[in-house]
C-alpha positions as a Markdown table, in Angstrom:
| # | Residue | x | y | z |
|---|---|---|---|---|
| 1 | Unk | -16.7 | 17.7 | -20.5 |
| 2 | Unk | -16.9 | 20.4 | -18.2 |
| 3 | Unk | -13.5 | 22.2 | -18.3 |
| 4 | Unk | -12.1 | 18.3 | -18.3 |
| 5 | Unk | -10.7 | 17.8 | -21.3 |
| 6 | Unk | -11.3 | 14.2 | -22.4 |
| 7 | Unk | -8.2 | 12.2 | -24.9 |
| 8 | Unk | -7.9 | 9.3 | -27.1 |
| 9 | Unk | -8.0 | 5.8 | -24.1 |
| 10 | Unk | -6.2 | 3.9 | -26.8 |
| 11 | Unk | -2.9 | 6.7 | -27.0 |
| 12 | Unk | -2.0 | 6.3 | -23.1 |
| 13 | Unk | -2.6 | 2.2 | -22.8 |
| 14 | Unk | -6.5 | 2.2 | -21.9 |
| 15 | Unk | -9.3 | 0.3 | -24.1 |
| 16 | Unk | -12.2 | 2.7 | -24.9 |
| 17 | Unk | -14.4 | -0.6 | -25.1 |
| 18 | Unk | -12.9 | -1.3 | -21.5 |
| 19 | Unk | -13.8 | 1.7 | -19.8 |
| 20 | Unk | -17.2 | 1.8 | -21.2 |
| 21 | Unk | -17.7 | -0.7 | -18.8 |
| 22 | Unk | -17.6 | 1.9 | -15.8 |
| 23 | Unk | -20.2 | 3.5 | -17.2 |
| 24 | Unk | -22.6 | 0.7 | -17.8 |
| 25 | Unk | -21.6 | 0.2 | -14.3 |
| 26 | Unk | -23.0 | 3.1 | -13.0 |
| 27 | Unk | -25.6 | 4.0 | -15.3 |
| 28 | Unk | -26.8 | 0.4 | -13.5 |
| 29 | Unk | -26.1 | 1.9 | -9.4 |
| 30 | Unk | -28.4 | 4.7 | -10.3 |
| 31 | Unk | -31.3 | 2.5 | -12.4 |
| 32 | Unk | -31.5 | 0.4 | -9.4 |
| 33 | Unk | -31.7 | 2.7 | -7.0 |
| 34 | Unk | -28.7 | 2.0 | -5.4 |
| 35 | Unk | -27.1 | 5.7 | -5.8 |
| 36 | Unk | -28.7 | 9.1 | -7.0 |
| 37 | Unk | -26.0 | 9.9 | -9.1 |
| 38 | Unk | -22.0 | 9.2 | -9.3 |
| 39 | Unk | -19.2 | 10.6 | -11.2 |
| 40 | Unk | -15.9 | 8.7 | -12.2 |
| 41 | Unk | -12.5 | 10.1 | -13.7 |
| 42 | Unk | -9.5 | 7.7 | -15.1 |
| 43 | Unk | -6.3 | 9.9 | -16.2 |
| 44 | Unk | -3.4 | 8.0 | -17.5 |
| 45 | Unk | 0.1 | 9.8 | -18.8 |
| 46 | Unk | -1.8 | 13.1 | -18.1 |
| 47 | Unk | -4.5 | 12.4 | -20.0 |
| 48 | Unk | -7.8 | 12.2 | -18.8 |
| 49 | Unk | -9.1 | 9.1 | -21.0 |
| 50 | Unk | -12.7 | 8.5 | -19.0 |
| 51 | Unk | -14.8 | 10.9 | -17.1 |
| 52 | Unk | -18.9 | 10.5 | -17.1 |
| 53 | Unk | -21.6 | 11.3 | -15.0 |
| 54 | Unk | -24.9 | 9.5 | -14.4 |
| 55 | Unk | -27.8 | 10.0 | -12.4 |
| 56 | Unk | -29.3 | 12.9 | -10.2 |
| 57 | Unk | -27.1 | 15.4 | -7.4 |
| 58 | Unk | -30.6 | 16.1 | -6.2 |
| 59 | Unk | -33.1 | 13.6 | -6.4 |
| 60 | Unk | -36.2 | 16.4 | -5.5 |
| 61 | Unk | -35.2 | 18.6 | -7.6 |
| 62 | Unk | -34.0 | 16.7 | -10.6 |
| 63 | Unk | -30.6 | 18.2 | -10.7 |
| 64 | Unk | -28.1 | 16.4 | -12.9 |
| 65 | Unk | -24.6 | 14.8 | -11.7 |
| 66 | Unk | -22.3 | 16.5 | -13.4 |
| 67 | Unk | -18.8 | 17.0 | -13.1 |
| 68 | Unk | -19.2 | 20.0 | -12.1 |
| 69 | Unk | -21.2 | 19.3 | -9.0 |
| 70 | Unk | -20.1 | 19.9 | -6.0 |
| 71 | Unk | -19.4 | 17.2 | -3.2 |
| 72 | Unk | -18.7 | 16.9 | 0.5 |
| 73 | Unk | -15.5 | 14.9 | 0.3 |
| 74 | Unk | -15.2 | 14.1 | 3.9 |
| 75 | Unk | -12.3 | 12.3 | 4.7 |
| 76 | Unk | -10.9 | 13.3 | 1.3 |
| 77 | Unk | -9.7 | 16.3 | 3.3 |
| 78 | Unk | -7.4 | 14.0 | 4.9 |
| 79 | Unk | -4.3 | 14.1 | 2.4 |
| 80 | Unk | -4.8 | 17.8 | 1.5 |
| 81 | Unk | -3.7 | 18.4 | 5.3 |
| 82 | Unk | -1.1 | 16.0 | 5.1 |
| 83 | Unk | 0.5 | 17.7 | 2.3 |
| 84 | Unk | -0.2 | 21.0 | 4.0 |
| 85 | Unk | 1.7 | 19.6 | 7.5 |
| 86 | Unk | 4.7 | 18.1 | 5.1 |
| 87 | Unk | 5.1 | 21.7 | 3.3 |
| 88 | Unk | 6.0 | 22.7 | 6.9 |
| 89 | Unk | 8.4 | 19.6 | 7.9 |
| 90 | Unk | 10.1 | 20.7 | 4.6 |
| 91 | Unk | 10.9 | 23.9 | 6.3 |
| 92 | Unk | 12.6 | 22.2 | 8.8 |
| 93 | Unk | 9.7 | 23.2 | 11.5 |
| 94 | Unk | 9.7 | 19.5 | 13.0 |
| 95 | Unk | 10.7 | 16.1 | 12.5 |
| 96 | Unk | 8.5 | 13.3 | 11.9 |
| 97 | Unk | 10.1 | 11.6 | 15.2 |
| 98 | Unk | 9.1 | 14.8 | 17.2 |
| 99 | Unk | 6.5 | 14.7 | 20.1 |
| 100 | Unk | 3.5 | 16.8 | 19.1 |
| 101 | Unk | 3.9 | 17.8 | 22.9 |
| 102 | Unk | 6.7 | 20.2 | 21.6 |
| 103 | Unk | 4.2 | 22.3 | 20.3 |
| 104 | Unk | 1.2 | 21.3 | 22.1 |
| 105 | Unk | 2.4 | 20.8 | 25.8 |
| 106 | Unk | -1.0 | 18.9 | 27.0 |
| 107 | Unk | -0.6 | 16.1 | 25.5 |
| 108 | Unk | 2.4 | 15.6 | 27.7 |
| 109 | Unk | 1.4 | 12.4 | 30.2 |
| 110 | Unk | -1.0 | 11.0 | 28.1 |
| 111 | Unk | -3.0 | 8.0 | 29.5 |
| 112 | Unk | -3.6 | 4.4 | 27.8 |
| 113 | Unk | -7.0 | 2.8 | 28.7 |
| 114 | Unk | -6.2 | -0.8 | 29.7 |
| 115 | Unk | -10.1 | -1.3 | 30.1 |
| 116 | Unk | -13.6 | -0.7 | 32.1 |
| 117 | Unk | -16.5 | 0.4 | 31.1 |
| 118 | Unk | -18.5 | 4.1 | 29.9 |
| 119 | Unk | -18.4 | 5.4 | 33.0 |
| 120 | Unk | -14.7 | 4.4 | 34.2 |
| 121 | Unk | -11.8 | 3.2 | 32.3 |
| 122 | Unk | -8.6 | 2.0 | 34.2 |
| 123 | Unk | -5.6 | 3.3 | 32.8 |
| 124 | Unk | -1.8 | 3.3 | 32.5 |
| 125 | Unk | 0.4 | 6.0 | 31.8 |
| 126 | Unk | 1.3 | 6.3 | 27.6 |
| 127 | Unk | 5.0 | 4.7 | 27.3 |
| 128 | Unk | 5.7 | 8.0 | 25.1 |
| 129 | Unk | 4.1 | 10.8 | 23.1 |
| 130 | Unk | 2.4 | 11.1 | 20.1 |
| 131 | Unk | 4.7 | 11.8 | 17.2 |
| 132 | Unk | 3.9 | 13.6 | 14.1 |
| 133 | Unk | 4.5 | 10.4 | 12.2 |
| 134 | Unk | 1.8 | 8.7 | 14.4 |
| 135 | Unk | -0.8 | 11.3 | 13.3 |
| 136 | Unk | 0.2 | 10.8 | 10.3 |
| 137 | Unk | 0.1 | 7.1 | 9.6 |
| 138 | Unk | -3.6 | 6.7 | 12.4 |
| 139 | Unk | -1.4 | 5.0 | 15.0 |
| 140 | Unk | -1.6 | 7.4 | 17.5 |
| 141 | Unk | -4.1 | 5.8 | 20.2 |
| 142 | Unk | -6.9 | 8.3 | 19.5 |
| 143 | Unk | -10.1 | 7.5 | 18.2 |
| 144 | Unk | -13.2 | 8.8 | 16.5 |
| 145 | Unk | -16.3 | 9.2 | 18.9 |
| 146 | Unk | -18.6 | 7.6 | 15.7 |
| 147 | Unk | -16.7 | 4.2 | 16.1 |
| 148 | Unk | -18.5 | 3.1 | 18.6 |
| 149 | Unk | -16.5 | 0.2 | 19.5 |
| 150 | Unk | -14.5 | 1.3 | 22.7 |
| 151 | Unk | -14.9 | 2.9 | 26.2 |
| 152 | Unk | -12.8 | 6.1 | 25.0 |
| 153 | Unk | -14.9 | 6.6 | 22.0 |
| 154 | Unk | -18.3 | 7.0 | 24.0 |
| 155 | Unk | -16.4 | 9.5 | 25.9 |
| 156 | Unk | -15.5 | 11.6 | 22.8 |
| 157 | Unk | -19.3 | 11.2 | 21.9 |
| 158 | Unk | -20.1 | 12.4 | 25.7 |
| 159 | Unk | -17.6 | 15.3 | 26.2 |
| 160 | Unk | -18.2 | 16.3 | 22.6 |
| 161 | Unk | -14.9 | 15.9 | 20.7 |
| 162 | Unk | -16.4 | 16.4 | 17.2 |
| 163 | Unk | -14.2 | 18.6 | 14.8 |
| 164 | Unk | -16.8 | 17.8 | 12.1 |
| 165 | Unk | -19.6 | 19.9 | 13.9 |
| 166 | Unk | -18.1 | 21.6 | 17.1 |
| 167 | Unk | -18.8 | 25.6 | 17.0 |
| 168 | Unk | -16.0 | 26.6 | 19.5 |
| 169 | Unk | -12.1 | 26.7 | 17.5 |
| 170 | Unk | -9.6 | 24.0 | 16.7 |
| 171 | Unk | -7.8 | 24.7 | 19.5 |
| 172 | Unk | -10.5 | 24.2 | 22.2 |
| 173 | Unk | -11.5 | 21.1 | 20.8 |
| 174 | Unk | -8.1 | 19.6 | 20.9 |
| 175 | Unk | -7.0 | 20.7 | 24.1 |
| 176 | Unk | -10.6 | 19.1 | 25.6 |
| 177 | Unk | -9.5 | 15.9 | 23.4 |
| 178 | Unk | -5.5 | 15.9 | 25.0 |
| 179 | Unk | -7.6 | 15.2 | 28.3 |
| 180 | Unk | -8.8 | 12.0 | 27.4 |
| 181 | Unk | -7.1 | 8.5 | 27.3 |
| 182 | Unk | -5.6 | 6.9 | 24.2 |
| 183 | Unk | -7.5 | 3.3 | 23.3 |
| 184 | Unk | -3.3 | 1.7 | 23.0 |
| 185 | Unk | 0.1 | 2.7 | 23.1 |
| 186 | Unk | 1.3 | 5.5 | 20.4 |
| 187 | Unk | 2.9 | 3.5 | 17.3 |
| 188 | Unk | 1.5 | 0.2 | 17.9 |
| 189 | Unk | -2.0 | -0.4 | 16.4 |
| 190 | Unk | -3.6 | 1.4 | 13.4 |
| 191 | Unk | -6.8 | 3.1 | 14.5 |
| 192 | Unk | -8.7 | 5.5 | 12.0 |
| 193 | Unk | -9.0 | 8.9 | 14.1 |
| 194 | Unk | -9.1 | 12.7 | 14.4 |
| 195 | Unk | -5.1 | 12.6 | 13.8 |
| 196 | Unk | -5.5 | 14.6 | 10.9 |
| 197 | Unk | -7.8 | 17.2 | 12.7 |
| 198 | Unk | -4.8 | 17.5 | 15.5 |
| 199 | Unk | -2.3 | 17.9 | 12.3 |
| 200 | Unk | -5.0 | 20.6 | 11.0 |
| 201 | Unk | -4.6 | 22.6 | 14.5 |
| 202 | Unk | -0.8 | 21.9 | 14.4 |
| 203 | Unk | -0.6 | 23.5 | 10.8 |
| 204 | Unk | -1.9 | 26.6 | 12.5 |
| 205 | Unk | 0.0 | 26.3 | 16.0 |
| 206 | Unk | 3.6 | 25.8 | 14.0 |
| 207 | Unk | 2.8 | 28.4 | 11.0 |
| 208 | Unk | 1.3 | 31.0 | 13.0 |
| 209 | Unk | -1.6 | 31.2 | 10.1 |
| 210 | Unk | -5.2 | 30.1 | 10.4 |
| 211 | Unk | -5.2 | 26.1 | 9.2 |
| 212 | Unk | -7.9 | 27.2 | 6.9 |
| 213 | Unk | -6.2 | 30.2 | 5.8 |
| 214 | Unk | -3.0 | 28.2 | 5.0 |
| 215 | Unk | -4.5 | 25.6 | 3.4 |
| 216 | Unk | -6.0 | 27.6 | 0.8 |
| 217 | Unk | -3.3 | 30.3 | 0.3 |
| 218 | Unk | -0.4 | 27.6 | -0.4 |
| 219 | Unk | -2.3 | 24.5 | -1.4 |
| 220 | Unk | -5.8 | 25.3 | -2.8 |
| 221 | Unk | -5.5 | 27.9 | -4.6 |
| 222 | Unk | -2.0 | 27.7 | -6.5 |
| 223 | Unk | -3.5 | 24.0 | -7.5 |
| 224 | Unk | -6.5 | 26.0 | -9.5 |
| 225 | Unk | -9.3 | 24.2 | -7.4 |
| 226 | Unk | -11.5 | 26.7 | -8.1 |
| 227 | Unk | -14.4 | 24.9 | -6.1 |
| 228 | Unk | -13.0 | 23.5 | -3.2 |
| 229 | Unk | -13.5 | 25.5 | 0.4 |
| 230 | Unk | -14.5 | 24.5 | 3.8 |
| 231 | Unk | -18.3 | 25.8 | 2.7 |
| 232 | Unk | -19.9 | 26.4 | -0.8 |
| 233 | Unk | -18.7 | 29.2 | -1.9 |
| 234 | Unk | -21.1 | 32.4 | -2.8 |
| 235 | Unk | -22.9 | 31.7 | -5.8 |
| 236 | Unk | -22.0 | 27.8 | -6.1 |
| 237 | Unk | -25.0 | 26.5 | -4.3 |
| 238 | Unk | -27.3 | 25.1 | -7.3 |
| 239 | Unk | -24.1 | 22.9 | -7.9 |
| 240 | Unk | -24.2 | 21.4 | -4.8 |
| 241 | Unk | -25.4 | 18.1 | -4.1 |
| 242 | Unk | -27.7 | 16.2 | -1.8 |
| 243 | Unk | -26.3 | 13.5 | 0.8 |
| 244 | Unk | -28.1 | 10.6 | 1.3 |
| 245 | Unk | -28.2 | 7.4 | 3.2 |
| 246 | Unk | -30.6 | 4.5 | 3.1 |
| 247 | Unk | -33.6 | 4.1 | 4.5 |
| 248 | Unk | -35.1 | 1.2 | 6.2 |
| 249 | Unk | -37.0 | 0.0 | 2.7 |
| 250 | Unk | -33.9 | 0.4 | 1.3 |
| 251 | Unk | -34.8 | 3.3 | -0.6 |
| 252 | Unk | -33.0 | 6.5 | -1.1 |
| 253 | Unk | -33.3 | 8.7 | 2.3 |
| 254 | Unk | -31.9 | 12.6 | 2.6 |
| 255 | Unk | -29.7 | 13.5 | 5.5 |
| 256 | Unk | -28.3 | 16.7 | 4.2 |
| 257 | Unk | -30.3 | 18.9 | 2.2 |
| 258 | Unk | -28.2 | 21.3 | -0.4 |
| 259 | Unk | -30.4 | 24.2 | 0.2 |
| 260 | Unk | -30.2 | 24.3 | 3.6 |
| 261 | Unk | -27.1 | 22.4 | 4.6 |
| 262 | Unk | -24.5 | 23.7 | 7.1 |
| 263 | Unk | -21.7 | 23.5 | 3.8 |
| 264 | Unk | -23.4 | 26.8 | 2.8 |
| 265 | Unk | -21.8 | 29.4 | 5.1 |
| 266 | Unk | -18.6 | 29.1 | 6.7 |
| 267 | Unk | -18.4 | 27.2 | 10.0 |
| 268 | Unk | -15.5 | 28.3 | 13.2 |
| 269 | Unk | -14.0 | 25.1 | 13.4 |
| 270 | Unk | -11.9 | 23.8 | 9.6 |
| 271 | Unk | -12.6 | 20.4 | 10.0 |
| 272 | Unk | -8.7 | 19.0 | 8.4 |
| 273 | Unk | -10.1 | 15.2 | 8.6 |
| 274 | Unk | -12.8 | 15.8 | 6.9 |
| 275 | Unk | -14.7 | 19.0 | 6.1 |
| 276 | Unk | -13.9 | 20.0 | 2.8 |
| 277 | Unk | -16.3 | 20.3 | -0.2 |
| 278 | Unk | -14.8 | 19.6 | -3.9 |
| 279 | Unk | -15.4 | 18.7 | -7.2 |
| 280 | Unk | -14.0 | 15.9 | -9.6 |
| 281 | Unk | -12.0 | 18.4 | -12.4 |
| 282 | Unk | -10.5 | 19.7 | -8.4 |
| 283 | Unk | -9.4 | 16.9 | -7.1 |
| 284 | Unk | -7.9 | 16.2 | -10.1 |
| 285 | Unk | -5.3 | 18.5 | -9.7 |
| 286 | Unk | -4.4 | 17.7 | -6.2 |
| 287 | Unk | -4.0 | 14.2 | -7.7 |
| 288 | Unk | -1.6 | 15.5 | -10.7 |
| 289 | Unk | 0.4 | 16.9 | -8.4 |
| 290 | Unk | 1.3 | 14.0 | -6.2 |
| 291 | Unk | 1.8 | 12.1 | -9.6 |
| 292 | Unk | 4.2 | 14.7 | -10.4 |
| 293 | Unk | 6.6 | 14.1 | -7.2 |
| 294 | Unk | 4.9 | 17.5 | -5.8 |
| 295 | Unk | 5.0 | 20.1 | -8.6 |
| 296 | Unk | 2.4 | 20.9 | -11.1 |
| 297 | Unk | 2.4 | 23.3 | -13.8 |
| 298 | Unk | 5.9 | 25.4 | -12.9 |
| 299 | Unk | 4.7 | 25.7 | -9.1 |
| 300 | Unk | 6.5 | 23.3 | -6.6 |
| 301 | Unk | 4.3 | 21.8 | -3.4 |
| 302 | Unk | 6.3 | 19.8 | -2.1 |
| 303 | Unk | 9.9 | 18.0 | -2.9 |
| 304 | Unk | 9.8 | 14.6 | -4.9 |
| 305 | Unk | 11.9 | 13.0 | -1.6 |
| 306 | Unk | 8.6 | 14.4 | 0.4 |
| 307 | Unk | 6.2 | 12.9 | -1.7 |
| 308 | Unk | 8.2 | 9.7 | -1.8 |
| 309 | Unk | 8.3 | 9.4 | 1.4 |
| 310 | Unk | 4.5 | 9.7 | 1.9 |
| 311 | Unk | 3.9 | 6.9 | -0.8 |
| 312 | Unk | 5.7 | 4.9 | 1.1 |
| 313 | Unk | 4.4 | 2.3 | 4.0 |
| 314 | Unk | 5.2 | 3.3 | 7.5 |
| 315 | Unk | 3.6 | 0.2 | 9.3 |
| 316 | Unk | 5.1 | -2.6 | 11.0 |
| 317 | Unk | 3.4 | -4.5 | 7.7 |
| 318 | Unk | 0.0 | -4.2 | 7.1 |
| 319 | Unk | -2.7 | -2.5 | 8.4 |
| 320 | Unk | -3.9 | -6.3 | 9.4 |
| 321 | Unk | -1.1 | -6.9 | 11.4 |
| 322 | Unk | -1.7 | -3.5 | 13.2 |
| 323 | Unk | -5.1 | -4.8 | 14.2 |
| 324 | Unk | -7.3 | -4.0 | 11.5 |
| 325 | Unk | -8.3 | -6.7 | 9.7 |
| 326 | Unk | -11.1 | -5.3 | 7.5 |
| 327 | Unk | -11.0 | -1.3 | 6.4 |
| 328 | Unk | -14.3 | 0.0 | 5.4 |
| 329 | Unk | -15.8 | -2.8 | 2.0 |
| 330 | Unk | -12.4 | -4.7 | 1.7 |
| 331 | Unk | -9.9 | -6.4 | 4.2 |
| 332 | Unk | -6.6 | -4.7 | 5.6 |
| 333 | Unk | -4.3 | -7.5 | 4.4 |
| 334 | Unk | -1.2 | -6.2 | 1.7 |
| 335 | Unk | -2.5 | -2.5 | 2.3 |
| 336 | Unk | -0.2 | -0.3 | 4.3 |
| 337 | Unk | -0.3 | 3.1 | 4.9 |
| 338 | Unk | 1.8 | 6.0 | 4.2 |
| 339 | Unk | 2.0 | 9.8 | 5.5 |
| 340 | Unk | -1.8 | 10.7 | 4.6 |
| 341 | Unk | -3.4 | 7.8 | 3.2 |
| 342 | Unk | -3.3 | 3.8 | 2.5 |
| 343 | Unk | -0.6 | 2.3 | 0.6 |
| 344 | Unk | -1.0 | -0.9 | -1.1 |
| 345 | Unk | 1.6 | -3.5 | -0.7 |
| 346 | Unk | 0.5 | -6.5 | -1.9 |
| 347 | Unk | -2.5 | -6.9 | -4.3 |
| 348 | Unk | -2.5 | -10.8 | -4.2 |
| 349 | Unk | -2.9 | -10.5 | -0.8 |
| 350 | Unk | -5.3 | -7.7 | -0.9 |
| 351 | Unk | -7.5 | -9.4 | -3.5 |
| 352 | Unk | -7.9 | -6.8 | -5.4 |
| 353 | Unk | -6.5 | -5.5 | -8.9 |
| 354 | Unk | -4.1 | -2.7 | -8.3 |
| 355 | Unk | 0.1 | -2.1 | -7.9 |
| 356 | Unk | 2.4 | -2.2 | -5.2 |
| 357 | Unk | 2.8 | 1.6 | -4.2 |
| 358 | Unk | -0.4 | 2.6 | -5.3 |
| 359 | Unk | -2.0 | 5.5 | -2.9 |
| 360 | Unk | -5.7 | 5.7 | -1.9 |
| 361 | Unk | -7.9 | 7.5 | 0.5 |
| 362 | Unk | -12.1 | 7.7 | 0.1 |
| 363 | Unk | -14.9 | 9.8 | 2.2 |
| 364 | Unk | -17.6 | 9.0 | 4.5 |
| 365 | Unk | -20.2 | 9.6 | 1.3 |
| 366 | Unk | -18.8 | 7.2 | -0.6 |
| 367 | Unk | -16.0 | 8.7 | -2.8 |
| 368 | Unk | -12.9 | 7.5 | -3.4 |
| 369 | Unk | -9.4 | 8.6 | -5.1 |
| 370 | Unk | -6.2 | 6.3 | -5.5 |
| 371 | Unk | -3.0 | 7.6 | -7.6 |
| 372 | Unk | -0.9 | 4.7 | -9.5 |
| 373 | Unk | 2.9 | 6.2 | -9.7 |
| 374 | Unk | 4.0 | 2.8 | -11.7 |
| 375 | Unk | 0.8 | 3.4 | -14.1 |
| 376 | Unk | 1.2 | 7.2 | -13.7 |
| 377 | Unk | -2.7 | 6.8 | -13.1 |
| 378 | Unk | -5.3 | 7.9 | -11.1 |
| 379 | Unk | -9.0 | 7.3 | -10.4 |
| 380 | Unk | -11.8 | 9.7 | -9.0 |
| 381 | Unk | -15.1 | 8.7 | -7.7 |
| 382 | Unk | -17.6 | 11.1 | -6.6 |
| 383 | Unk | -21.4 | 10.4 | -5.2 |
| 384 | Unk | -23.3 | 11.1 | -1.8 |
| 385 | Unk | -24.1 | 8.2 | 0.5 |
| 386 | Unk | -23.1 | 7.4 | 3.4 |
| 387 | Unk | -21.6 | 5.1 | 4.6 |
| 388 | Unk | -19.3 | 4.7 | 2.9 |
| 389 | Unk | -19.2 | 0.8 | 3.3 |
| 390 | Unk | -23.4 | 0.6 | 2.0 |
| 391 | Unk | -22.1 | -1.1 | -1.2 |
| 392 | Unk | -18.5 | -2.4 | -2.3 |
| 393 | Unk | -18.4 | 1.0 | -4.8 |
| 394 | Unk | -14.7 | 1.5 | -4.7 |
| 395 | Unk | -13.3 | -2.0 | -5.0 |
| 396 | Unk | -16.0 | -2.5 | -8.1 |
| 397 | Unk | -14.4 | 0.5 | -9.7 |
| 398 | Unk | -10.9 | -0.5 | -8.8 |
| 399 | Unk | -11.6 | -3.7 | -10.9 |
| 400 | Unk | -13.4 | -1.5 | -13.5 |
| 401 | Unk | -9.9 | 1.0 | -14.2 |
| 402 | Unk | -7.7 | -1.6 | -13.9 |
| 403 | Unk | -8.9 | -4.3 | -16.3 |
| 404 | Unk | -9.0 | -1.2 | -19.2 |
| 405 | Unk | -5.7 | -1.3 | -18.7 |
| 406 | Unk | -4.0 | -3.2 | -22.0 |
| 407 | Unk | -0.3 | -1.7 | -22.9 |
């Protein structure tokens, strides 16, 4: 299907019956209305056993989903920098225990707010730097300005701090950020965050390369993925498809038309928590690669102690007992998280299907990946709505994967 090659379920452990249920699954999103179109991938041992597509990538102008169609990932970007930041900590550039100060000296002094209100915060000064691990792993103290829960996130929103649509460089942005308080103490509550954008600027700070540039030169395109870019590329827009959220009547509303979207020309600031665009045969082999222990097809990413090391958890347990209690559709309990995405612990706990060691990240629109080392399995889901919480998508499909399982 679409440059995917497609094997026999039954010769790596899965039930063809099984995994027919995903696609009754979302054949039924899209009849209700739910979705305009979705694709899902299962590989297993290598193989890819499901992949199908249902459903429209533009609803106005009948487009199919494919799995060709390209799809803003959003904060799928999110391990593709982490891997990117790790290539250079395996070059002996830093150590995870290192203050980001070392490189970027305003974030010396940082400030804790302790409280107040939009227009004043008290605060204390930070108890230490941000580390590199703390970007990492979201315990750094900063924030997201769409959160919307705290003093210091209305003052991102009011002074701007938006990697995601800021027209200045990364390095403006995140000096302007280094001026604002932290919303608690580096290392001591999990907080999702532009950490990954600061790693994307660090990239380029400790390299001496454009982030964007280096991503693409020693991640993107050794990997083969052909369609993945910080903008459609030239010639790829009828593949692109439409965002959409949902409107009042519940109906199918569009927030980011394909034909005139901002994804079609290249923007100055390379959002690295969230702004690139993909496809599901691409991601793919970003996720066969970190199955691999950092090597795919004779070219070596990373070491397997690096990649072991970021599919491990480096929380004080849980994301729930680092004061998050709920994570997007599904609570925070037996879910760590590693260097670059979540990391689950415990699945009785969790209440979900899954396996300890398991390695997941999704996007704002809805998709999701997760890589299985014990399994040697991952899953792909691809579709446009945001947010990314509208319906329980990811932990339906979890369940769906899972139970086809039957070696």
């Amino acid at each position: 299907m679409g440059g995917i090659s497609i094997g026999n379920p039954e010769s790596v452990g899965l039930s063809t019956a099984r995994l027919a249920r995903i696609d009754a699954w979302r054949d039924a999103l899209v009849a209700d209305g739910k979705i305009a179109g979705a694709t899902t991938l299962v590989m297993r041992r290598g193989d890819v056993a499901h992949c199908g597509s249902s459903g429209l990538a533009d609803l106005a102008r009948g487009q199919a989903m494919t799995p060709e169609t390209i799809h803003r990932i959003y904060s799928m970007t999110k391990p593709l920098t982490s891997v990117a930041i790790m290539m250079l900590y395996e070059e002996g550039r830093f150590q995870l225990d290192d203050p980001i100060s070392r490189f970027l000296p305003y974030f010396a002094n940082q400030r804790v707010c302790t409280g107040g209100a939009r227009g004043k915060v008290d605060t204390v000064p930070a108890m230490r730097g941000i580390t590199f691990r703390d970007l990492l792993t979201h315990t750094s103290g900063l924030t997201y300005g769409f959160m919307q829960a705290t003093a210091v996130d209305a003052m991102y929103r009011d002074q701007g701090i938006d990697y995601g649509s800021a027209e200045t460089s990364l390095g403006e942005v995140t000096e302007a950020l280094a001026k604002l308080p932290l919303i608690a103490e580096p290392g001591t509550a999990w907080n999702y965050s532009v950490s990954t954008d600061v790693l994307g600027y660090l990239v380029e700070v400790i390299s001496g390369r454009p982030f964007a540039t280096l991503l693409k030169e020693r991640l993107i395109d050794p990997l083969g993925m052909v369609d993945t870019d910080f903008h459609v590329r030239e010639g790829q827009g009828a593949r692109f498809a439409a965002n959409y959220a949902l409107a009042s009547d519940r109906s199918l509303k569009l927030i980011d038309d394909p034909a005139t979207s901002r994804y079609l020309s290249s923007r100055k600031v390379h959002s690295g928590g969230g702004g690139l665009v993909s496809t599901a045969a691409d991601y793919l082999r970003f996720c066969r690669m970190l199955l691999n222990k950092g090597e795919l097809d004779g070219i070596r990413y990373l070491g397997r102690k690096s990649v072991e090391l970021m599919m491990s958890n480096h929380l004080r347990g849980d994301m729930a007992a680092m004061g998050q209690p709920r994570w997007s559709e599904s609570t925070a309990e037996g879910i760590g998280f590693g260097l670059g995405f979540s990391v689950t612990l415990d699945p009785a706990r969790a209440q979900i299907l899954g396996t300890p060691g398991e390695c997941a990240w999704g996007g704002a629109a809805s998709t999701a990946f997760w890589v299985d080392p014990a399994e040697d399995m991952a899953v792909i889901l691809l579709t446009q709505l945001m947010p990314s919480s509208t319906w329980p998508l990811r932990r339906e499909l979890r369940v769906l994967s899972y139970q086809a399982v039957v070696d």
